[in-house]
Backbone as a ProteinNet text record, in pm:
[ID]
protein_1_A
[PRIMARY]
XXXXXXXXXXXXXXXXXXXXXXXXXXXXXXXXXXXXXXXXXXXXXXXXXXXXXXXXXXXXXXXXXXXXXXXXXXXXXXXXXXXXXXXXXXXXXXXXXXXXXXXXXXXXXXXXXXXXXXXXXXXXXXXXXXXXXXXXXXXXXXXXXXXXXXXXXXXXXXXXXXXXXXXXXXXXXXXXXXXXXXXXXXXXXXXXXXXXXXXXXXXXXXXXXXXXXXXXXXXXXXXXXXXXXXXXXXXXXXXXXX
[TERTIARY]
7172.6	7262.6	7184.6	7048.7	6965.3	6925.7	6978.7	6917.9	7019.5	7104.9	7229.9	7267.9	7311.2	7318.4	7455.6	7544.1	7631.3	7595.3	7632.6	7585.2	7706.3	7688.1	7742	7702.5	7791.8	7740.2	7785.3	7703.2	7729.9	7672.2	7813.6	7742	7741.5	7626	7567.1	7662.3	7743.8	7792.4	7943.6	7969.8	8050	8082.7	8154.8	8114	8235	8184.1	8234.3	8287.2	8154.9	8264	8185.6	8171.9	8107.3	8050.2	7989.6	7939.7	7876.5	7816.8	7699.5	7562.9	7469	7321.5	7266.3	7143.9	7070.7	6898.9	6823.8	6660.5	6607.8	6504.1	6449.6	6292.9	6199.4	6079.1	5967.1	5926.4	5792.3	5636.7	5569.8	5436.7	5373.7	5435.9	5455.1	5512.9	5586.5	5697.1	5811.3	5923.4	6032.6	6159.9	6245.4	6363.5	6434.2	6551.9	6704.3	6767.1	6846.3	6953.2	7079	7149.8	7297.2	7313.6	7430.9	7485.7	7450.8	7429.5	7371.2	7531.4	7632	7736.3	7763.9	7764	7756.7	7642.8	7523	7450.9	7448.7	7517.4	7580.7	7680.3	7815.8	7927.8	7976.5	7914.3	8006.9	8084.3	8203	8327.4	8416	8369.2	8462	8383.6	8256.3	8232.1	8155	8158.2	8101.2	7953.3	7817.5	7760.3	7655.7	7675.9	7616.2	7480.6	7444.5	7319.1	7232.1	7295.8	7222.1	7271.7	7256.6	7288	7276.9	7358.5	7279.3	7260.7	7217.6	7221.3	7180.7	7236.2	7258.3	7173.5	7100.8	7011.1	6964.9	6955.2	6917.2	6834.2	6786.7	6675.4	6615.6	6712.3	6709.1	6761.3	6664	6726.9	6794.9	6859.1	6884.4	7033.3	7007.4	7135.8	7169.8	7287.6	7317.1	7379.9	7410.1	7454.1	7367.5	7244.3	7184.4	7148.8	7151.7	7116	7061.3	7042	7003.3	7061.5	7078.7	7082.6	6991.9	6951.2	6824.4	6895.1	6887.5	6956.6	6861.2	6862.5	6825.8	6852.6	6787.8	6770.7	6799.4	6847.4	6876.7	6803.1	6752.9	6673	6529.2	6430.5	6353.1	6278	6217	6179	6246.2	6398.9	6496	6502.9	6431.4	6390.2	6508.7	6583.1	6678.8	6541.8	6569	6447.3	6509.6	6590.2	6638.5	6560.9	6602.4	6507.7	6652.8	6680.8	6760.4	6739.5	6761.2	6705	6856.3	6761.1	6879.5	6839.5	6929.7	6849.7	6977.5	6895	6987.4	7113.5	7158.8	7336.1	7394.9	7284.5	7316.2	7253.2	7317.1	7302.1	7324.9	7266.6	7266.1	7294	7409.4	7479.9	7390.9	7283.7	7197.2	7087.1	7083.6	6968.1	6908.5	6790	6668.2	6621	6612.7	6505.7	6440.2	6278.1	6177.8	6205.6	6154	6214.4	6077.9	6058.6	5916.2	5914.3	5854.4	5864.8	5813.4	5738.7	5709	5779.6	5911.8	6008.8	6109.5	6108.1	6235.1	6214.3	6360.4	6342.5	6234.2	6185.2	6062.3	6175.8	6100.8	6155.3	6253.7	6297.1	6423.8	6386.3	6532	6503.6	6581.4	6478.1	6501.5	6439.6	6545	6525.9	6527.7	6463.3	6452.4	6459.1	6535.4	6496.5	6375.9	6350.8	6201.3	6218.3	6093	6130.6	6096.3	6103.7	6082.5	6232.7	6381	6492.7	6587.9	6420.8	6571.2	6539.6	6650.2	6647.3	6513.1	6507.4	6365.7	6385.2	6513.1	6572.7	6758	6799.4	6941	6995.5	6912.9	6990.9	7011.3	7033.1	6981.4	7138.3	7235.7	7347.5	7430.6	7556.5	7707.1	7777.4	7868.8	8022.2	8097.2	8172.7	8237.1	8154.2	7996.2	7929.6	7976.7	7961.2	8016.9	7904.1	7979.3	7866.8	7924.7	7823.8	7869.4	7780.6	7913.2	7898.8	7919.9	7820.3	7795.5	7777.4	7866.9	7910.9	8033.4	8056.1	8132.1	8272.3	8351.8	8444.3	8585.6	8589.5	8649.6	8637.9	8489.2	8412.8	8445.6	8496.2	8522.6	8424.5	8405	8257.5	8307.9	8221.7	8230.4	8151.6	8252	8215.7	8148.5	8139.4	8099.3	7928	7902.8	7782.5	7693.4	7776.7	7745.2	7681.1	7735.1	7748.1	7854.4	7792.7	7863.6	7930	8044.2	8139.4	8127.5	8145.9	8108.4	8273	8186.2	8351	8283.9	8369.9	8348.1	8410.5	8276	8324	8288.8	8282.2	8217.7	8175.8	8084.7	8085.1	8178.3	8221.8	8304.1	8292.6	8141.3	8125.2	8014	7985.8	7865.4	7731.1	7677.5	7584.9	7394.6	7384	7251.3	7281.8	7429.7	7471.2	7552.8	7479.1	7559.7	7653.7	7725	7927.7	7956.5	7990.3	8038.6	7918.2	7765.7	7661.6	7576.2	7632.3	7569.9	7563.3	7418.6	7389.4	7447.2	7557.7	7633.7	7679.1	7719.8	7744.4	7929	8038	8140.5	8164.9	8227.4	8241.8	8381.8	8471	8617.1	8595.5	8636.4	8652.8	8746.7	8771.4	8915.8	8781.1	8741.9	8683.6	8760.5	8663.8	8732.8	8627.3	8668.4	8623	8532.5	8386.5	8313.8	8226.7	8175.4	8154.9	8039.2	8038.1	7960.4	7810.9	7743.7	7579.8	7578.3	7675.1	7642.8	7557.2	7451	7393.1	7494	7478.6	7572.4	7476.7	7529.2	7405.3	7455.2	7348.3	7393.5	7335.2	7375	7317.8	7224.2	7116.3	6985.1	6958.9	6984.4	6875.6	6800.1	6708.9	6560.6	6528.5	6486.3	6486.6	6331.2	6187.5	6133.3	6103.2	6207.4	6176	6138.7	6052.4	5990.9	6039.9	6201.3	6229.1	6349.4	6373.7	6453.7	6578.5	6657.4	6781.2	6886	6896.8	6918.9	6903.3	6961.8	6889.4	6966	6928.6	6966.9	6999.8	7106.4	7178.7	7194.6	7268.4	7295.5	7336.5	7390.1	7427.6	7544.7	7678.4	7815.4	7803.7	7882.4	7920.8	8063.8	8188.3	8317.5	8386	8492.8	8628.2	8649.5	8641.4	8696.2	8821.6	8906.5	9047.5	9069.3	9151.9	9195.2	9256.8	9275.7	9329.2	9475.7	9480.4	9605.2	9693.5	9622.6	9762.6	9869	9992.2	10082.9	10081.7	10095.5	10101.3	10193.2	10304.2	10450.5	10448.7	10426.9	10426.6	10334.3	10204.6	10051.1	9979.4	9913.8	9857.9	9702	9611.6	9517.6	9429.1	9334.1	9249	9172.6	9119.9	9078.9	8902.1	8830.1	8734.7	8609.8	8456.4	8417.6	8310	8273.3	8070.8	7957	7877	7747.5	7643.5	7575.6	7440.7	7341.8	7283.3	7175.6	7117.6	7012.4	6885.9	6817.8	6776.4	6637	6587	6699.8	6681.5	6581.5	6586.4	6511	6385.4	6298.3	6178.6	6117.5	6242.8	6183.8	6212.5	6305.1	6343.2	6254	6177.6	6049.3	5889.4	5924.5	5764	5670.7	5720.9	5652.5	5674.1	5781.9	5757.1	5881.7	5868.2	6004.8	6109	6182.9	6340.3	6444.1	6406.5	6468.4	6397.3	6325.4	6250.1	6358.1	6342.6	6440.5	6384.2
2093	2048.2	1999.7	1986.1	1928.3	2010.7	2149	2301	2362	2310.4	2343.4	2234.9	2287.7	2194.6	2254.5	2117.3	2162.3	2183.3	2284.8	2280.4	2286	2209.1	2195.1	2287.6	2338.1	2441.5	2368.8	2328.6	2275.3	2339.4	2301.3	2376.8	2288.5	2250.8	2060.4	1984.4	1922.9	1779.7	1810.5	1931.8	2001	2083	2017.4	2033.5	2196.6	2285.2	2423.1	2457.4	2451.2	2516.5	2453.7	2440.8	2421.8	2510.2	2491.9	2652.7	2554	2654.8	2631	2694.2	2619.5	2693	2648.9	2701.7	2655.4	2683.6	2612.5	2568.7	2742.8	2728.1	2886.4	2817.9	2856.8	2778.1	2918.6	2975.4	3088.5	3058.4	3080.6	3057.4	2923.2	2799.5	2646.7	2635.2	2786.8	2748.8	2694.7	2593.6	2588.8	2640.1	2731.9	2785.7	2767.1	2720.1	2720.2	2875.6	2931.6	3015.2	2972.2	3090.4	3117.8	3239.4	3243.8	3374.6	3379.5	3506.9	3514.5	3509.2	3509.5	3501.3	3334.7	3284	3161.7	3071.9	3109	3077.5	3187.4	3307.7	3372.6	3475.5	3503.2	3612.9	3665.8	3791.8	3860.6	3838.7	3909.8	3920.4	3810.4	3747.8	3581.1	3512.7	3532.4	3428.1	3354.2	3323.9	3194.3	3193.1	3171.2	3125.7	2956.5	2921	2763.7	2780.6	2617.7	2623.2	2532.6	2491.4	2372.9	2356.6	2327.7	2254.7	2164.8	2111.4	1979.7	2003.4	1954.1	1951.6	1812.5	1774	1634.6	1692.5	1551.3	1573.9	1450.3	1431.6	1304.4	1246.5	1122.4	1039.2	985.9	957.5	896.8	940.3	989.3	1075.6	995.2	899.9	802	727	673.8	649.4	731.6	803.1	948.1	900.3	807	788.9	732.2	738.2	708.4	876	877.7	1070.2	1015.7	1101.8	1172.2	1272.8	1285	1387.7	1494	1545.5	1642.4	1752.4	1743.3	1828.9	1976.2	2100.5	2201.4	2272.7	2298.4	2354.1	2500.2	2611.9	2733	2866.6	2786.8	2870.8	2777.4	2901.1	2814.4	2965.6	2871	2929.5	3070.8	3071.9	3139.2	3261	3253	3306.3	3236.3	3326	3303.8	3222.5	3134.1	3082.7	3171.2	3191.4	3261.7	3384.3	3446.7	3600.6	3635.5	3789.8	3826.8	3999.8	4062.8	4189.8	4322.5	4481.3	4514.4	4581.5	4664.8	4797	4904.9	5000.6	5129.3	5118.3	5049.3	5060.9	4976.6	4909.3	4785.3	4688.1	4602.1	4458.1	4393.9	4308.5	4215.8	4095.1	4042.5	3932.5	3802.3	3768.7	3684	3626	3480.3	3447.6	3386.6	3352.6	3257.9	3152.6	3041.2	2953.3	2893.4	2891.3	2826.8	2673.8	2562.2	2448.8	2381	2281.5	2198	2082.8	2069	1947.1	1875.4	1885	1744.1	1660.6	1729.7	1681.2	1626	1633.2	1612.1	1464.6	1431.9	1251.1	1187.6	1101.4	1056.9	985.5	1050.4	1060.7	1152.5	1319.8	1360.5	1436	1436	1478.5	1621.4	1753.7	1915.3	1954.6	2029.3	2135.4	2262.6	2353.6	2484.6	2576.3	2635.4	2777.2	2873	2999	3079.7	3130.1	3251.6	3388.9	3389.1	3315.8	3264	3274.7	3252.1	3254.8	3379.2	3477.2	3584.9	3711.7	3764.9	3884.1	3959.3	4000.1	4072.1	4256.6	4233.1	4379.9	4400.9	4496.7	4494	4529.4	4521.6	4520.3	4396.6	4282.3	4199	4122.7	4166.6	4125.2	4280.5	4210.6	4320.3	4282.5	4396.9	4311.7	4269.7	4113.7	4052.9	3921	3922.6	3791.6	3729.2	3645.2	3453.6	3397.3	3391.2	3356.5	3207.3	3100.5	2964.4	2964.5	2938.7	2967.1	2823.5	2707.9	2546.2	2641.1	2506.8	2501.7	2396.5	2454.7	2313.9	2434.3	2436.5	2513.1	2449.1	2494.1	2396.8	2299.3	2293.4	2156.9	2018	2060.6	1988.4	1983.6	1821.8	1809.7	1668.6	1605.1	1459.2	1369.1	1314.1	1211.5	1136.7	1047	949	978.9	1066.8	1147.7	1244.2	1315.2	1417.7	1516.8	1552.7	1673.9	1808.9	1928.4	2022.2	2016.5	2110	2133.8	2324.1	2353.5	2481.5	2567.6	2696.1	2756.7	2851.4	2834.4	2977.9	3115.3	3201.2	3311.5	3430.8	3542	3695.1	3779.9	3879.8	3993.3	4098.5	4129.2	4279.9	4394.1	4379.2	4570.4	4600.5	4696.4	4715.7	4636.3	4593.8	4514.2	4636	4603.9	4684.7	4851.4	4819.2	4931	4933.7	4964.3	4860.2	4903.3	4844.8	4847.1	4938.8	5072.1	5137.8	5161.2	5119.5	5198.6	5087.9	4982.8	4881.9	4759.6	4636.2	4572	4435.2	4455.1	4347.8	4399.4	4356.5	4357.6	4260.7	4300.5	4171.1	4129.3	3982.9	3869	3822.4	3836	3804.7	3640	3568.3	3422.8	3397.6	3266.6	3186.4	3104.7	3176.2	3108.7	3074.8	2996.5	2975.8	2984.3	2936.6	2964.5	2808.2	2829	2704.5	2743.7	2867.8	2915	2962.7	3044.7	3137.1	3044.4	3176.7	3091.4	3002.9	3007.2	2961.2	3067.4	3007	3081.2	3113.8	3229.7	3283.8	3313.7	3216.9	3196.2	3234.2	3282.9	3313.9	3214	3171.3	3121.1	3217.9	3154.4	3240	3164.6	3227.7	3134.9	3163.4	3072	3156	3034.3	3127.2	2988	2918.7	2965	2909.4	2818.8	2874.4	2736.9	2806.1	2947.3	2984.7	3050.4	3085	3112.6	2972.7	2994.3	2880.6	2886.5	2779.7	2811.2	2852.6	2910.2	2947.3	3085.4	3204.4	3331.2	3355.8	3334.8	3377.7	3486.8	3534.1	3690.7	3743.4	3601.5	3663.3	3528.7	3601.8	3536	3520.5	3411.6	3477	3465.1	3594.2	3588.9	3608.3	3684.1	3683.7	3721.7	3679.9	3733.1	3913.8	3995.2	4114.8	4162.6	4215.3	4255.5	4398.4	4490	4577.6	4587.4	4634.1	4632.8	4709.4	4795.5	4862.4	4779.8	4694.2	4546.6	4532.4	4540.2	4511.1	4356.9	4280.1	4157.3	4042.2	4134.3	4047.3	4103.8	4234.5	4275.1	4251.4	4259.2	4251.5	4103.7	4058.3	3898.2	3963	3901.2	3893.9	3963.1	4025.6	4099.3	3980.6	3876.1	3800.2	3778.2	3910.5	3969.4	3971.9	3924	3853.3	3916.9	3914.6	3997.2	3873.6	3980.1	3858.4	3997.8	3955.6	4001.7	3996.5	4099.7	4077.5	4004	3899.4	3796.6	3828.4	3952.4	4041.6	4025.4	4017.3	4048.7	3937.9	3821.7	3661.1	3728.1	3820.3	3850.6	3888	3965	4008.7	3911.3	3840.7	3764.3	3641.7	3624.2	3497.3	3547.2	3708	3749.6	3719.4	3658.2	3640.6	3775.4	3857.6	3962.9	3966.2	4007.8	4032.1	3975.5	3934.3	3891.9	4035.3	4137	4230.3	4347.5	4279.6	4426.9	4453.5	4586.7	4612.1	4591.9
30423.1	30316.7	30194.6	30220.9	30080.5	30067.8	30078.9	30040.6	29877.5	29897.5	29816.6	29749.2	29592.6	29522.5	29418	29362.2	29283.4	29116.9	29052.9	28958.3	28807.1	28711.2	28614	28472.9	28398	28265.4	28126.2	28072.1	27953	27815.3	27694.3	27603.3	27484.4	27451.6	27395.1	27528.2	27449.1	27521	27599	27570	27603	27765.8	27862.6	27979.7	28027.7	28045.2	28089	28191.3	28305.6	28452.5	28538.1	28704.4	28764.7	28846.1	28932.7	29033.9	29127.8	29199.4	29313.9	29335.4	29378.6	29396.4	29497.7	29505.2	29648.8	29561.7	29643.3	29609.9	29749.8	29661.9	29748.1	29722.7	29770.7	29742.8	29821.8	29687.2	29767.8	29716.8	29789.2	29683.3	29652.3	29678.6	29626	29514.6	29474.8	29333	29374.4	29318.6	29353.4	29252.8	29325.9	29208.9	29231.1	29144.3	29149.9	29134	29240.7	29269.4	29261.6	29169.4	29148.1	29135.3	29063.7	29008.3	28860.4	28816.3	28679	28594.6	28636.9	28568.3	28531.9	28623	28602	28453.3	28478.8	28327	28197.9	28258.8	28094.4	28184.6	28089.1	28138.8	28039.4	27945.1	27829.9	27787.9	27936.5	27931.7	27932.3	27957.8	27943.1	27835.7	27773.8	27626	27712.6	27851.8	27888.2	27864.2	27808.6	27746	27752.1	27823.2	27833.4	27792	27716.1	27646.3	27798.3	27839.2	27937.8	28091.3	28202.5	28326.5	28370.4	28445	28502	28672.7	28745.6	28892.2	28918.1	29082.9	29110.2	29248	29241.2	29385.1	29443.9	29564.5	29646.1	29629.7	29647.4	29593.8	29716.9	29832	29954.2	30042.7	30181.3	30299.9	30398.1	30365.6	30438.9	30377.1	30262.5	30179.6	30098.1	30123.3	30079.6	29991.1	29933.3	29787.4	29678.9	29726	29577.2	29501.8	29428.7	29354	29221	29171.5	29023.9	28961	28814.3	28813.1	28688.8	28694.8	28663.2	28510.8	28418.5	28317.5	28277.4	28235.2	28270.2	28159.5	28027.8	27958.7	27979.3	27893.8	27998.7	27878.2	27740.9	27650.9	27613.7	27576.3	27550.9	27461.7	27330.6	27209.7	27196.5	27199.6	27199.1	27294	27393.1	27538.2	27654.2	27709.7	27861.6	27938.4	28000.4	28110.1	28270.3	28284.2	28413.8	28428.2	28552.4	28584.8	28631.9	28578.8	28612.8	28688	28797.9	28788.2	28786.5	28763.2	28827.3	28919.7	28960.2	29087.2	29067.8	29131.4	29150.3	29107.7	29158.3	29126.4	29000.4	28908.2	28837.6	28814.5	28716.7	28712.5	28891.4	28883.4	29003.3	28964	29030.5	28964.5	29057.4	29075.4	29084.6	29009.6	28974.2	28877.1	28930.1	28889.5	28944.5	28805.7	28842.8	28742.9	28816.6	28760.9	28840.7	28780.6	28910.6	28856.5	28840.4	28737.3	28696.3	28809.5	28883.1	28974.7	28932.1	28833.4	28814	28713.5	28638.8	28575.3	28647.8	28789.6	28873.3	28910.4	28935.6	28943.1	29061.6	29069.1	29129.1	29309.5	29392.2	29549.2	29589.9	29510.7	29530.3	29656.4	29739.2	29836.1	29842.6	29882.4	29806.1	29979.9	30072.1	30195.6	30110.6	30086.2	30017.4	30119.4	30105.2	30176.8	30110.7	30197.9	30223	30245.7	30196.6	30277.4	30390.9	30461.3	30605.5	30684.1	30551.8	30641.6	30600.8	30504.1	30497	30590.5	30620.7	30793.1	30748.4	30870	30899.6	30872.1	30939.6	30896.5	30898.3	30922.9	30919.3	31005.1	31119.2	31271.5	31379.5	31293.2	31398.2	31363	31234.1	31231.6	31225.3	31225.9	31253.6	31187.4	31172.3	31135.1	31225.3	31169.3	31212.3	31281.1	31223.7	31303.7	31196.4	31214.8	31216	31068.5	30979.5	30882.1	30804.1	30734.2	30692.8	30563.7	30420.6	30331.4	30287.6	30265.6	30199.6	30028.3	29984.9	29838	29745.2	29704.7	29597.4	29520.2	29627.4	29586.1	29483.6	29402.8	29290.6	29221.1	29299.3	29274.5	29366.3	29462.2	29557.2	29617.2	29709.4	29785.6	29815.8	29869.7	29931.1	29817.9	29741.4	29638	29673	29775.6	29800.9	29831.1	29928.6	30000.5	29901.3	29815.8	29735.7	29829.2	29921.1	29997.3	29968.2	30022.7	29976.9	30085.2	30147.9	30239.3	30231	30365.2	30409.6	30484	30420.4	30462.5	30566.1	30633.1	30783.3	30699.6	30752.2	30695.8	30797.3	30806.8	30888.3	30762.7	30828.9	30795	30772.3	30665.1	30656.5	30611	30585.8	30585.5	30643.1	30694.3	30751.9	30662.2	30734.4	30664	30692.6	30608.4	30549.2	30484.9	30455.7	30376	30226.6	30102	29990.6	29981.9	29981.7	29922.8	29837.4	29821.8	29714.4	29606	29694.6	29618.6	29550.4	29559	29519.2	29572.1	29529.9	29611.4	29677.1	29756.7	29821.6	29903.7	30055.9	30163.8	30111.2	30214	30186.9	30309.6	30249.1	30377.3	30350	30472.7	30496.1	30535.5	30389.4	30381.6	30321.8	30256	30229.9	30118.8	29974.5	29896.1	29697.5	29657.1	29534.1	29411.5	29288.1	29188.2	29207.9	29175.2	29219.6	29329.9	29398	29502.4	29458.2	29343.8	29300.1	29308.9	29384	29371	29521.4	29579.3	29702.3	29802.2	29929	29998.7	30146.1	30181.1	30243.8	30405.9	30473.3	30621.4	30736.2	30802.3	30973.7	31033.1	31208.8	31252.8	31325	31372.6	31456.5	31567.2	31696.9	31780.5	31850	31851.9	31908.3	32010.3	32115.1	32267.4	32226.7	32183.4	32150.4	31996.3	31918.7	31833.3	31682	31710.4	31622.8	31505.9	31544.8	31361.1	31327.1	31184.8	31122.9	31216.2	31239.5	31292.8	31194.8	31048.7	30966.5	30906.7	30914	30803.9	30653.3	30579.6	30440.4	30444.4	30423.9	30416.8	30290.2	30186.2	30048	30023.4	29885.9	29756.1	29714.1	29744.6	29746.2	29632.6	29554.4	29425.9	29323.3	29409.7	29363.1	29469	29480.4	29543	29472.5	29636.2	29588.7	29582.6	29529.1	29545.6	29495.5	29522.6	29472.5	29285.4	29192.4	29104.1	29135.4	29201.3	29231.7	29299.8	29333.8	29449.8	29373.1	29454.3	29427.8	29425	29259.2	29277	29331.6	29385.1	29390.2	29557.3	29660.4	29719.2	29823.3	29783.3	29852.4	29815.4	29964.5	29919.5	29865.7	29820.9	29820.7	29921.5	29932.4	29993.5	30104	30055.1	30101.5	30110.5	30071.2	30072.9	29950.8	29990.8	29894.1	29876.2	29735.1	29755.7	29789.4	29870.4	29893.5	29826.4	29750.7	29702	29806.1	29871.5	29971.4	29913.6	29992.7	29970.1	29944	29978.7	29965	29822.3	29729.4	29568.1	29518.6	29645.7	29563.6	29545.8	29639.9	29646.2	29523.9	29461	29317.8	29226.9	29244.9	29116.8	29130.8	29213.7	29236.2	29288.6	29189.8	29183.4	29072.1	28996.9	28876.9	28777	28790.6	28708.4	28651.9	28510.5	28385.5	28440.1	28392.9	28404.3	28412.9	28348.7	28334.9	28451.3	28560.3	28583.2	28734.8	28742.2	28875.2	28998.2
[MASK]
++++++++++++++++++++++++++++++++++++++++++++++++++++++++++++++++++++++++++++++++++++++++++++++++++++++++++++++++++++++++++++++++++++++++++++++++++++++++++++++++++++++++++++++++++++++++++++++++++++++++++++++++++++++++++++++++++++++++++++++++++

């Protein structure tokens, strides 16, 4: 739970939308993960000059925090890495974070490429997947904990969706989600991998456009961005490279 963090979009003093992210840590770099829609979206104008994120100070009294503000240009340069691949844009961003700007004792569990799958046979559809985040921006005020939604697999997984890179997961999610990490459990009788695997990146509710809106409920059905993508987006190379 000190892996995931809620995140705020501001533009100056001007507070926008909220979302969700999670800490990824390769190399001894540490990065903040979301959705690249979330720190810029065309089609909606959305745009933010800045972020903030709130993070623990004390592993023990879960209500003391900080919170950390996040510049999102610099010498009129995006600071995010964004990539695409074969099929597209990839609606995942990365910012490397300065630790030594971060408040003094915060307490940051990062995930690694230590918790993302080894290959794409070791899950199915219909396994059991737990998606921690800040859905509507809902979370435990008091704790500043995220709250986790049970979710599965729903499409064959290690096969992209209609050609491109996301796998979907049959959950009950909301607007505030985006940028959350999308996890399996693992268990291993000796100990030796994480009890955790990073699968993806949830990033929108899918639905049909042809739904009948008065007739048909909701699809229910969500994209996760494979994980795999962090590898590139925390190689040190272009923001734009595929």
């Amino acid at each position: 739970m000190f892996g995931v963090a809620r995140i705020l979009t501001f533009a100056g003093e001007q507070g926008l939308t909220s979302a969700s992210g999670f800490f990824f840590e390769r190399d001894g770099e540490l990065h903040l993960v979301t959705s690249r829609h979330v720190l810029f979206d065309a089609p909606s104008g959305h745009a933010p000059d800045r972020i903030e994120i709130e993070l623990h100070t004390d592993a023990r009294d879960l209500t003391r925090r900080a919170t950390q503000s996040i510049l999102l240009h610099r010498d009129g340069l995006t600071v995010w890495h964004q990539a695409r691949d074969s099929g597209g844009e990839v609606d995942v961003a990365t910012l490397l974070i300065d630790r030594s700007a971060l408040p003094a004792g915060c307490v940051i569990r990062p995930f690694g490429p230590q918790h993302l799958a080894d290959g794409f046979d070791l899950f199915e559809v219909g396994d059991r997947l737990a998606i921690p985040g800040f859905p509507l921006g809902f979370f435990d005020t008091v704790h500043h904990l995220p709250v986790v939604r049970q979710a599965s697999i729903a499409s064959s997984y290690g096969v992209r969706f209609q050609g491109l890179g996301y796998f979907l997961t049959d959950a009950r999610m909301h607007r505030g989600s985006s940028g959350s990490p999308v996890l399996a459990r693992m268990e291993s009788a000796d100990g030796s991998r994480p009890r955790w695997c990073l699968l993806g990146v949830h990033s929108s509710r899918m639905d049909m456009a042809s739904r009948d809106l008065a007739l048909d409920e909701s699809l229910g059905l969500n994209c996760a961005w494979y994980a795999d993508i962090l590898m590139t987006l925390t190689s040190g190379a272009s923001p734009t490279s595929p």
